[in-house]
N, C-alpha and C positions, 0 to 999 in steps of 0.2 A: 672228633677226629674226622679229618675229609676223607671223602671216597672216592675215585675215580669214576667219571661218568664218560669220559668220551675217549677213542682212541688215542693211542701216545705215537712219538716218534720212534721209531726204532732203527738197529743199525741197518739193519736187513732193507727195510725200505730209503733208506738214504743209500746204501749199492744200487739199489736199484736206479734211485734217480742220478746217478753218478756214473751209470752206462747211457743215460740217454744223452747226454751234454754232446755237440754240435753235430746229434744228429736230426737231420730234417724231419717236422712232422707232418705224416702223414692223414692221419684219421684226426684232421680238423674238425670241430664241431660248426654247426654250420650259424653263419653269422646274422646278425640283425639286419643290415642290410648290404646286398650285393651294390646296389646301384644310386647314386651320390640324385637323386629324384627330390624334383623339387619340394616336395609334402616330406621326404626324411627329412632334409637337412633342414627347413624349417621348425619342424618337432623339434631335433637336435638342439638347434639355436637356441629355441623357446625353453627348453629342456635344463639350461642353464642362466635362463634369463635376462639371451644376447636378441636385441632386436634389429640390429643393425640393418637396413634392406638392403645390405649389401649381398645378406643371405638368404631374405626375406621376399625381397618385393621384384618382379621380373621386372616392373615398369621401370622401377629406378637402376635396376642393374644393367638395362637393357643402353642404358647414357652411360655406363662407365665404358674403361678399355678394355674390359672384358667382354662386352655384350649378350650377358645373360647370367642366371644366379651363379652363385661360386660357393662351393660350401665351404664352410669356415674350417680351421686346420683341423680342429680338435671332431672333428664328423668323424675322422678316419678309426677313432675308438667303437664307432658300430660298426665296423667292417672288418673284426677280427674280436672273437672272443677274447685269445691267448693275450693282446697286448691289454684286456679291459679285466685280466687278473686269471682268466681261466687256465688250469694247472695241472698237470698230472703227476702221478705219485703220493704217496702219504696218506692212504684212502683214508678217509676219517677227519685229520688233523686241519685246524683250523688256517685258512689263507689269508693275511691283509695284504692288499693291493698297498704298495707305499710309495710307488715313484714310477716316472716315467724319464728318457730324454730322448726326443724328438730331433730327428731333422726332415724337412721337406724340401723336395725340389722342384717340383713344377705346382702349381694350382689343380683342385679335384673339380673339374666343372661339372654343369648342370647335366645329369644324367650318365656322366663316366661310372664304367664298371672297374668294379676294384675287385684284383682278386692277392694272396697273400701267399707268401713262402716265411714259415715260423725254425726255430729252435730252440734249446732250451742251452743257454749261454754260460751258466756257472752256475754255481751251487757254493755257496759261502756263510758259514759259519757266525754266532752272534752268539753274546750274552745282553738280555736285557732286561731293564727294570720293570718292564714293562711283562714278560713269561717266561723267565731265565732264559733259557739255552731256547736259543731258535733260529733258524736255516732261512737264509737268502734266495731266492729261488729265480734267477735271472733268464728274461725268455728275448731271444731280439726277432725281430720280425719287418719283414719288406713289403710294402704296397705299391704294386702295380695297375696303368689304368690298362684300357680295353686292347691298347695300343702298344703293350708291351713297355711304355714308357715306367720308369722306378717314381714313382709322386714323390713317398716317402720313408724313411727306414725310423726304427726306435728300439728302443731296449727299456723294458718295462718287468720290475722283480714285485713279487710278493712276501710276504714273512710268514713264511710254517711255525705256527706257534701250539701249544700245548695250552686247549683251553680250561682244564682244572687247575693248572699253576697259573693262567692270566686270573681266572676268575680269585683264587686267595689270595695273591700278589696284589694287584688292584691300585699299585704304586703311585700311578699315575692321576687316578683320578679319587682317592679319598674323601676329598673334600664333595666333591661336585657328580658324584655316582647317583642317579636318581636325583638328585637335588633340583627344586624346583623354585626360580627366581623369577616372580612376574617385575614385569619391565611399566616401568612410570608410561603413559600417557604423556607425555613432555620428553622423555627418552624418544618415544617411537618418533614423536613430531621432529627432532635434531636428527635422527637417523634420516629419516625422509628426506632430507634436501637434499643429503649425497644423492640418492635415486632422481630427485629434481633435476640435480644439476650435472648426471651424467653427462659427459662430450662424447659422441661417435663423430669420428674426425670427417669422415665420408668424405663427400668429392674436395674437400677443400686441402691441398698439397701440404704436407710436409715434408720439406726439403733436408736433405742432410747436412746444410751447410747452416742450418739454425737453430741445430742441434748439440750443446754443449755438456759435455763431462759435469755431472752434478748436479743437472736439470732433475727435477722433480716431477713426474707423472701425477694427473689426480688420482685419489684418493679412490677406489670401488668398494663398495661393499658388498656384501653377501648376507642374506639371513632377513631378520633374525630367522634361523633354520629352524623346519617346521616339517613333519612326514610327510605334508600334499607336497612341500618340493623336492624332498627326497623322492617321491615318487612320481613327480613331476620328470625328473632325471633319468628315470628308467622307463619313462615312455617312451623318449627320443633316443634313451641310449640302449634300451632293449636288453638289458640285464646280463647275468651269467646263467643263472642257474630258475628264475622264470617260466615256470611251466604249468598248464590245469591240465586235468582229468588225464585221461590215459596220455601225454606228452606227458606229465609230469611222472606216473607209473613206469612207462618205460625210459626214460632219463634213469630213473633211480632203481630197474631193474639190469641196465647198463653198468651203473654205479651207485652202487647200496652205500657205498661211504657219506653220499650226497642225503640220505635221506634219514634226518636228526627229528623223531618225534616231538609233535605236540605234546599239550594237555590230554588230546583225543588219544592217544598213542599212533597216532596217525603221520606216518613221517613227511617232514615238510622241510623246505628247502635250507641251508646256512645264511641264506640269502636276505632271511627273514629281520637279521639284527638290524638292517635298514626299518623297519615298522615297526617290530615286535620289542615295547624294551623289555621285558620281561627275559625274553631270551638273550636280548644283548649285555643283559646284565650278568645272565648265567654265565655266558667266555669272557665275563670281565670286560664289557664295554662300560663305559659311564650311561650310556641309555642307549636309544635308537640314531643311528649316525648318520653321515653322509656319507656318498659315493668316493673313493679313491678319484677316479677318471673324471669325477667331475670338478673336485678341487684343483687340478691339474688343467681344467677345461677351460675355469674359472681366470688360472693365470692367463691363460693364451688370450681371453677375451679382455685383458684388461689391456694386454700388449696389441690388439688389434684395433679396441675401438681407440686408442693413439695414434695410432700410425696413418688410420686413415685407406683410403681406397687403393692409393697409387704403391702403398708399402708393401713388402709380402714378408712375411712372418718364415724366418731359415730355420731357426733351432728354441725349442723351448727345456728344460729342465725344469724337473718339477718333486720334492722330495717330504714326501708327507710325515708331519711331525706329531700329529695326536690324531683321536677323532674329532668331528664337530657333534656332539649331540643337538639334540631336538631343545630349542632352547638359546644355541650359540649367536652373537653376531661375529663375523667375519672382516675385518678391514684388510686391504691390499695395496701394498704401497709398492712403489719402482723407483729405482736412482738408475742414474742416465751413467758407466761407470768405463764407458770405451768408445771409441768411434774410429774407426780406421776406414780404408779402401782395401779391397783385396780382390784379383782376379777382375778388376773391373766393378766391383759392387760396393757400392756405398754402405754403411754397415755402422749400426748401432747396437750397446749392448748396453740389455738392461737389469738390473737386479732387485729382483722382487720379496717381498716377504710379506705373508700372511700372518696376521695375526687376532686373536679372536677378542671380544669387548673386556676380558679379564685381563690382557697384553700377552693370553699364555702364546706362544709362538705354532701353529697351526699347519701352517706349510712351508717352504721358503725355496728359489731357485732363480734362474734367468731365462730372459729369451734372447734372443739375435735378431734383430731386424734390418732388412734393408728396404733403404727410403733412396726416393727420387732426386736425383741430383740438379743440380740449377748450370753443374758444367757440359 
């Protein structure tokens, strides 16, 4: 007979989070970084394994039409905890970060200061195979640069789930929970040419008028996913809940719900399922996973290094459909499935889907691009 080990949901705390719905928050936690500096957003980039020197290199950004680095869309996730999953309410109960969607309006240039206006947008109801009955928790959030300019707005949910019915339920990943599949040496060598034969479009123009309905994006991979990149990701992305010694003490004498004992009985972060599989197997993960924000980062970078320099990236959607454990490879495909004019802007729309070396479906969503026109 199972026992309950972690906090449940209750009605009590879902009133609670049901009076906070569009009211502004206040007591932000404060973020990984204020200011869009050329060593963040490089981390960032690197963080997700975009090399573009569009983000990367001043020499070469300094010949585009920007004249200086530009952080890439997806930077904007270390400049606000709340949109990279962080949540209030439910003290205890477990968060997955699931989705994001994006729109931007201006570019975050080299050294802009962001700062953030959050709420928390709905609270919606679910049954899943995945931990029965569990809450949507919708938070939408604005970023502004130094200048009072709006860059970008997004609305990005988590799922409150109940981790002793994830961990018995386990639906999703039975087969492949712990399972450990070494990969052929002739596997790794075929994966490798996608990473060969990456394209970063960079200065060379794509126009929208040679862009057709049904076009096919290359092919990106991800993986094979491994903890140095999962923790690669939270270098540049600066985590949620990330703290040592007394930072980490008073984090979790702020909020004791945050702090879910070791082996030591020594309480340690939730944060831990990223590294720890032992623990991500306790709330029912299939092992140690990847980031939310960064599968989501993952899409934006496959829609960027297409587009090329002169493109800017308007809306992404991004809707996470499993984890990746430690283990996974990731493919990313895009179909080219709209193209209009509107307001004067050229406009491409593309639909993307992740999915992982097994074909299980991983992520899936679009972006909006607009590209340069040749009228």
């Amino acid at each position: 007979m199972s026992t309950n080990k972690f906090p449940k949901i209750t009605e009590e705390g879902l009133a609670d989070l049901r009076e906070r719905i569009g009211v502004k928050i206040t007591n932000t936690v404060e973020p990984w970084n204020y200011e869009a500096t050329r060593d963040a957003v490089r981390h960032y980039a690197h963080g997700i394994g975009d090399d573009n020197p569009l983000w990367c290199d001043p020499e070469y950004a300094k010949n585009t039409k920007f004249g200086d680095v530009v952080a890439l869309p997806s930077f904007l996730f270390t400049t606000s905890r709340i949109i990279s999953g962080y949540c209030g309410g439910l003290s205890g109960v477990h968060a997955m970060w699931a989705g994001a969607d994006w729109t931007w309006h201006k570019p975050v240039m080299r050294n802009d200061t962001i700062t953030t206006e959050a709420y928390l947008k709905d609270l919606v109801e679910h049954q899943t195979r995945f931990a029965g009955r569990a809450f949507q928790q919708i938070y939408h959030v604005d970023f502004y640069n130094q200048n009072g300019d709006l860059v970008a707005e997004a609305d990005s949910w988590v799922f409150r789930t109940d981790r002793d019915e994830a961990r018995e339920r386990g639906t999703k990943y039975t087969e492949v929970r712990g399972k450990v599949e070494p990969f052929t040496d002739e596997q790794l060598a075929e994966w490798g040419k996608l990473y060969g034969d990456e394209e970063i479009r960079g200065a060379e123009k794509r126009y929208w008028e040679d862009v057709n309905e049904g076009d096919e994006l290359p092919r990106m991979m991800k993986g094979p996913m491994t903890v140095t990149g999962f923790i690669c990701y939270a270098q540049g992305w600066g985590g949620l809940y990330i703290r040592a010694n007394k930072l980490a003490w008073k984090m979790q004498q702020a909020h004791p719900g945050l702090g879910i004992k070791n082996r030591f009985n020594v309480p340690d972060c939730p944060e831990r399922v990223h590294w720890d599989e032992a623990f991500a197997l306790e709330v029912g993960a299939p092992g140690a996973y990847d980031y939310g924000p960064e599968r989501c980062s993952w899409l934006t970078h496959h829609a960027t290094n297409w587009m090329g320099d002169d493109g800017f990236l308007r809306k992404s959607k991004c809707e996470i459909r499993r984890h990746n454990p430690d283990g996974d490879v990731i493919f990313i495909d895009g179909t080219i499935t709209r193209k209009w004019v509107e307001d004067g802007k050229h406009l491409v729309e593309i639909k993307q889907v992740a999915k992982t070396h097994r074909d299980e479906l991983s992520a899936q969503g679009y972006s909006v691009v607009e590209l340069p026109s040749r009228g």
